[in-house]
N, C-alpha and C positions, 0 to 999 in steps of 0.2 A: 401329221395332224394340223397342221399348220397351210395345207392349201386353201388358197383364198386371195382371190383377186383386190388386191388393196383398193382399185375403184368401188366396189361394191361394198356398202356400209352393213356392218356384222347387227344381226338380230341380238337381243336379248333375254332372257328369262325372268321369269319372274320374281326367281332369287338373285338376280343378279348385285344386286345392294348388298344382298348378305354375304353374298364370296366375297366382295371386293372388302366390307366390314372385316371377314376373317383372314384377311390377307391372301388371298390363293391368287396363284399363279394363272392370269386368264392367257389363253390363246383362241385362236380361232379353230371353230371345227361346224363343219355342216352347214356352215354359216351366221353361226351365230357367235358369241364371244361367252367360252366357258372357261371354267375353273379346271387347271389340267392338274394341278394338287396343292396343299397347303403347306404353311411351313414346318408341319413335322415331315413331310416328304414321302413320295412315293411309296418307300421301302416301308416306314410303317404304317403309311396308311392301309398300304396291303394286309400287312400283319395284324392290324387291328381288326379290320374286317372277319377275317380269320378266327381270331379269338373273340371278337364282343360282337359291334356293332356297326356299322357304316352307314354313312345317311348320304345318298347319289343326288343329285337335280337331273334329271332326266326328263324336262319339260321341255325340251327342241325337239322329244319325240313326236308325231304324228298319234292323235286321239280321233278316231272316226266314228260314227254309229251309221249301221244301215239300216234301214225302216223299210218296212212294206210286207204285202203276204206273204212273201215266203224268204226271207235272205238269205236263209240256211243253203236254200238250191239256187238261189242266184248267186252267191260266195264260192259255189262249189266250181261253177264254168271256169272259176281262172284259179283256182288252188286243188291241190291232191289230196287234201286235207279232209279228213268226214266229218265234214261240217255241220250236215241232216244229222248227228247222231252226238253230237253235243249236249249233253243232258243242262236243262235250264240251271244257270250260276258256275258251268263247268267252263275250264279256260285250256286250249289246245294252242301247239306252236304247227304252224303251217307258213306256207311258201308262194309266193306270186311268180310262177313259170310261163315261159314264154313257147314259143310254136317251135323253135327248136330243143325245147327241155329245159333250157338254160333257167336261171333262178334273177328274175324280175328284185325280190325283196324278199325277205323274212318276217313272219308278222307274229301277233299274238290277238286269238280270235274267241271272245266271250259268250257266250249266249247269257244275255241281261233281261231273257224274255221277252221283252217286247220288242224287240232287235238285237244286232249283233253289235259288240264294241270291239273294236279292234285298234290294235297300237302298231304303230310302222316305224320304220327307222329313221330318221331325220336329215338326212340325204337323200335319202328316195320317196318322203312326205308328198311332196307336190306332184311326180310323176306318180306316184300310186293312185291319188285322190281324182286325178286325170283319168286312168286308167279304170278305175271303177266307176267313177260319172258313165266312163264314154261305153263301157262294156256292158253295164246294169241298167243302162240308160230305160226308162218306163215297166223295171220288175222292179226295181228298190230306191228309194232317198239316199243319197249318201250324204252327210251330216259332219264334216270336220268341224273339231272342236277348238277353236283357235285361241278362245278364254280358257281353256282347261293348261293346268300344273300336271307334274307330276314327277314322284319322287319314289324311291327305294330303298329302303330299308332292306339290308343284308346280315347276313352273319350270324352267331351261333345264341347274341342274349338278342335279336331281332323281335320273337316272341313273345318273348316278358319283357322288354320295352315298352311295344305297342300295344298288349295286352292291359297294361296300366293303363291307357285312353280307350280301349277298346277291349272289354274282357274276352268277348266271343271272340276273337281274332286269334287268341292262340289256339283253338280247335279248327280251325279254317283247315280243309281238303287242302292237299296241295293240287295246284291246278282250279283250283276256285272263285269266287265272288262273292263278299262281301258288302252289301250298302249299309252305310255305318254312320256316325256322326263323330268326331273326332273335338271333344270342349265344345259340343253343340255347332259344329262345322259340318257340315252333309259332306261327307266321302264315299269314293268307291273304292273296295281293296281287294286287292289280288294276291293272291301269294305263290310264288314262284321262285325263281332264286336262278340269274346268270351270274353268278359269282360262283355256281355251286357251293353255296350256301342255304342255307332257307334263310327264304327274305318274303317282303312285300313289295308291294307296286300299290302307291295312294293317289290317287286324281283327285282333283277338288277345283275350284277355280279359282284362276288365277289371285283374286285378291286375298285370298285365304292361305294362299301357297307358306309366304314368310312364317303367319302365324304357326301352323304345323310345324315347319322345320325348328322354328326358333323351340316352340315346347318338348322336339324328339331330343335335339340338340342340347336342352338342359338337361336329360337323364344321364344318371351314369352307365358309361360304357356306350355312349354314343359319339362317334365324331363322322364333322364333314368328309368326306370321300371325292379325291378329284378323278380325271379321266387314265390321270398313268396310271392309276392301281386297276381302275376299271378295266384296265387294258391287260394287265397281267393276272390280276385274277379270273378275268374270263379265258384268257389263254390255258394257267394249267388248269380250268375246267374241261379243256377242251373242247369249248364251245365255240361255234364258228361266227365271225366278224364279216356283216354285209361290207362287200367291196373290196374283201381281202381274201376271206376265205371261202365264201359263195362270191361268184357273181354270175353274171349272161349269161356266161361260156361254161357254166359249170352247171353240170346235171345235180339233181335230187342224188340219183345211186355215183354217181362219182365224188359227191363231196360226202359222200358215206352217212347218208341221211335217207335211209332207206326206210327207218321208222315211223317215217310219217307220212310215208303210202301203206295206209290202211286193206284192208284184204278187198273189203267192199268197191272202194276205187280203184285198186288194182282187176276185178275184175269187169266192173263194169266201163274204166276212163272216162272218157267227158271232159277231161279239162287241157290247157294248153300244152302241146308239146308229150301227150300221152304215148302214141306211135310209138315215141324215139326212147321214153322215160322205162314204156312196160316191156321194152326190147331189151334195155340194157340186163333189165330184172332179171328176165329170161336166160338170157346169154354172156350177162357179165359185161361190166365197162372196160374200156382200155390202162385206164387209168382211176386213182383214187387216191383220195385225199388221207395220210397218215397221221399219225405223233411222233416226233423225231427227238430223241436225244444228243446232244453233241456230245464228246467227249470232255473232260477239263470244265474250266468254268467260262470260255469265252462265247457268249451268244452269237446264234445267227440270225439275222434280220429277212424282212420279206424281201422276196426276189434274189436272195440266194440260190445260188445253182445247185443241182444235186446232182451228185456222179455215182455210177458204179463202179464196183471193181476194176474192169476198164478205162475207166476216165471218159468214160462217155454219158454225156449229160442226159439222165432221165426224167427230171423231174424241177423242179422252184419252191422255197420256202415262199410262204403265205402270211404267217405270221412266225413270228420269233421274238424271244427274249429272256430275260434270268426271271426263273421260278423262285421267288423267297420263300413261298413256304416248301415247293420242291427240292430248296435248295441246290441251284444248278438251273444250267441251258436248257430251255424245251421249245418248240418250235411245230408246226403245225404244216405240212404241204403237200403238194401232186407228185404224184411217181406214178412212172410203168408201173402195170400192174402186175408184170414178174419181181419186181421190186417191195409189194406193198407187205407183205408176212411180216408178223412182230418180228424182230431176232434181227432181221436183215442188215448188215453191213452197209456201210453208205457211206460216201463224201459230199463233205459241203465246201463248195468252195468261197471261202470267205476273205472280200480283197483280192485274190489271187492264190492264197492258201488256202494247203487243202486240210479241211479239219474231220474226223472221223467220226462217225455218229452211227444211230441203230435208228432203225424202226420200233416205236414203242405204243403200247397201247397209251388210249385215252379215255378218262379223263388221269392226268400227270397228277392227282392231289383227290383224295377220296370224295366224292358230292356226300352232304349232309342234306340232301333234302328232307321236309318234313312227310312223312309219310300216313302217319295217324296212328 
């Protein structure tokens, strides 16, 4: 979490006053200098999430709009994602693939009606926003929002929190769009949930960011949320982490993301890397991305090795760590794909020891999404 060239002076957010105010633990990440948790700590900031509330700063993410006649079909040339068929306010997760299949970025793609809004990950903001200029170049605007916040609300009272500033906001679709006003603040809200949780996603800009937090922040059952919970509740979501557990080298169907090749872009392709993407469809990858149980309580970390029966290395933990609310090790990685079957026996080798684990389904902790 912590790489970053100490030449290179750390960005900011807009809440940045306010974590350092609530005492959190800043590090660097993506560039910028964030809040990695406060002094109740990790372990229950997780658990709080969990049971109430969590309020994220998630404003080093990438906010873009693409404008023009059609962005739906120009969005579609470099993602697998059915974008043309995004009902207006509806919110889809889709993927920036490259010519060999591999996964560019992970995004989240809105139809706002008059354009498309899209949110990128914060390491890969600048090379995305590049890649869209240069690839869209004279079908659509692209539009980074570089004064825009943006924050999260997770968890189980997430609802009736923000429904007290926003009534309509507890009947929100999941997968939706909301334009709201927030104490007379113009918001946009989304509701989705990588904590597997039901949560939101609120934009607004930047000068307004504090205000919001500071008013979620005085309800009950809301607390700050830093990046180590983030990290472990998106783990036993099962949800996969740009640069860990997608990247370049990793297809759509090998990181077992096959749901978001729609039937219509599987039959028709059109976008980067389809060849190699509608081949594996067909005939199966070599390898794929699991949920890994360890035995005991000792975690394994990414880049863990993973052995078979044999001692013969097939596969690398991606992510790894102690599940609190799973109570216990869970971990996320590539194996042969004689390997991949829940139930499967495994070694990890950790340090040099070798620790015993299974293949397990995912997600490790049930999703609460809101469904309607």
């Amino acid at each position: 979490m912590a790489d970053h060239d100490p030449a290179t002076p750390l960005k900011s957010t807009p809440l940045h006053a306010l974590h350092v105010e609530l005492k959190a633990r800043m590090v660097p990440f993506a560039g910028y200098d964030m809040p990695v948790q406060y002094p109740a700590g990790i372990l229950k900031e997780h658990l709080h999430t969990r049971a109430r509330a969590g309020l994220f700063d998630v404003s080093h993410m990438g906010q873009v709009r693409l404008v023009g006649d059609d962005p739906a079909a120009a969005l579609e040339t470099l993602v697998p994602g059915d974008i043309r068929g995004l009902g207006q306010g509806r919110m889809r997760y889709t993927l920036f693939t490259n010519d060999q299949g591999g996964i560019l970025d992970d995004l989240m793609v809105t139809n706002a009606g008059d354009h498309l809004f899209l949110v990128v990950n914060a390491a890969c903001k600048e090379q995305d926003i590049a890649h869209l200029t240069n690839a869209l170049k004279g079908k659509v605007d692209v539009e980074p929002l570089p004064d825009a916040a943006l924050m999260a609300l997770q968890g189980p009272e997430a609802a009736a929190v923000l429904a007290r500033f926003i009534p309509e906001a507890a009947t929100m679709k999941f997968m939706s769009l909301l334009p709201a006003t927030f104490k007379g603040i113009p918001v946009l809200i989304t509701r989705s949930g990588y904590t597997g949780e039901d949560g939101y996603e609120i934009s607004c800009a930047s000068a307004d960011a504090e205000a919001i937090a500071r008013a979620l922040l005085a309800e009950d059952g809301v607390e700050a949320i830093g990046l180590g919970a983030r990290d472990s509740l998106r783990l036993e979501a099962g949800l996969c982490l740009y640069g860990h557990d997608i990247t370049t080298t990793t297809t759509p169907v090998e990181a077992a993301l096959e749901w978001t090749l729609p039937k219509r872009r599987r039959a028709e392709g059109g976008f980067p890397g389809a060849g190699i993407i509608l081949k594996q469809l067909a005939e199966g990858a070599t390898r794929r991305r699991v949920g890994l149980r360890p035995d005991g309580r000792q975690p394994a970390r990414e880049h863990t090795g993973i052995q078979d029966a044999a001692g013969t290395t097939i596969g690398e933990i991606t992510s790894g760590g102690f599940g609190p609310t799973a109570n216990g090790p869970v971990a996320m990685g590539y194996v042969d794909i004689a390997h991949a079957a829940p139930g499967t026996a495994l070694t990890l080798n950790v340090r040099g020891k070798p620790l015993p684990a299974r293949v397990a389904p995912t997600p490790f902790v049930p999703q609460r999404y809101y469904r309607g």
